[in-house]
N, C-alpha and C positions, 0 to 999 in steps of 0.2 A: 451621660455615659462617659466613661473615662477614652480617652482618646484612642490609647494604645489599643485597648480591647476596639474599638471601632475600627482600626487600622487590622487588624487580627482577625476580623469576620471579613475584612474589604478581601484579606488576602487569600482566607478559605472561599470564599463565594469566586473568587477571580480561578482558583486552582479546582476546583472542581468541576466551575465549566469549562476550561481547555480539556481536563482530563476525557468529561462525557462529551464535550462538543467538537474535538478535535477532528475525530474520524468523520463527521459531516460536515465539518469546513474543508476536510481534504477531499473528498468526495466529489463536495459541489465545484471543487478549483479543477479535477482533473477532467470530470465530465464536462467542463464548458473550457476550459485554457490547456489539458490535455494533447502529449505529440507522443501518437503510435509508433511502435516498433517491435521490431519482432527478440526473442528475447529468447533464450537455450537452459532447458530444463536440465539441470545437474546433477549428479549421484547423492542426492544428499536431502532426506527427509524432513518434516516439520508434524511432529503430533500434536491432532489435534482432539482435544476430549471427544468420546464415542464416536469417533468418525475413524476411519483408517487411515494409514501415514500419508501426506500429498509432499510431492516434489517440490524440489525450491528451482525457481528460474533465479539466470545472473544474464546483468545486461553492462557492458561496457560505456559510460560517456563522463566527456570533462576527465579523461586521464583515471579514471575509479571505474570500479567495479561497483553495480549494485543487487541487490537479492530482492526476492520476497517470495510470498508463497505463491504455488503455480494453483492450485485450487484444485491439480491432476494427481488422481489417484498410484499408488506407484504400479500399477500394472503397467503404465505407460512406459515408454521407454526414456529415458535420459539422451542426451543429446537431441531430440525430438525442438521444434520450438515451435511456441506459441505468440500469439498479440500481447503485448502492454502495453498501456497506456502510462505517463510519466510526465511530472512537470518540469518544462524545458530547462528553467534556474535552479530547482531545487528535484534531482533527479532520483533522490531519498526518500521521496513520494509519490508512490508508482503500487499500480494495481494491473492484475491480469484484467484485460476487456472481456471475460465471461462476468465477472464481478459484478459490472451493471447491468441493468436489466436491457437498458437501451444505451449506446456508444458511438460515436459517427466516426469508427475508427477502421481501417482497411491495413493490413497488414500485407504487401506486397513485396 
């Protein structure tokens, strides 16, 4: 086989499992290196297919703002806050702790 094509599947097989492996390497980093906090649900929706619109939480650290979805339906209120979970160096990877099934997270 020609090189380049081997170089060309190396780089498809490398890009396809970040794309599907990503969300469970992020996953297994925050459920086990994971640092709760409490986090403030915003006026500000995320649709998602057949399900009803859920709230975005925004959390302050390192000088930035971060977001993600809250998983709360919008009957909830805004300003309200919930637990997240968030990794301490990369805080761009962050999940609400209803997300896991199980979490050793306390949000006080």
């Amino acid at each position: 086989m020609d090189m380049k094509f081997r170089l060309g599947i190396a780089t498809l097989f490398i890009l396809v499992f970040w794309l599907f492996g990503k969300p469970f390497i992020e996953n297994a980093l925050l459920r086990n290196n994971g640092v709760c906090m409490k986090a403030v649900l915003i006026n500000k929706t995320i649709r998602v297919k057949y399900h009803a619109p859920e709230l975005v939480y925004r959390f302050f650290r390192s000088g930035k703002y971060y977001e993600g979805n809250s998983l709360v339906e919008v009957e909830n209120k805004n300003s309200d806050s919930i637990c997240i979970v968030y990794l301490k160096d990369h805080p761009s990877i962050n999940r609400p702790v209803k997300y896991f099934n199980q979490c050793n997270c306390s949000c006080n």
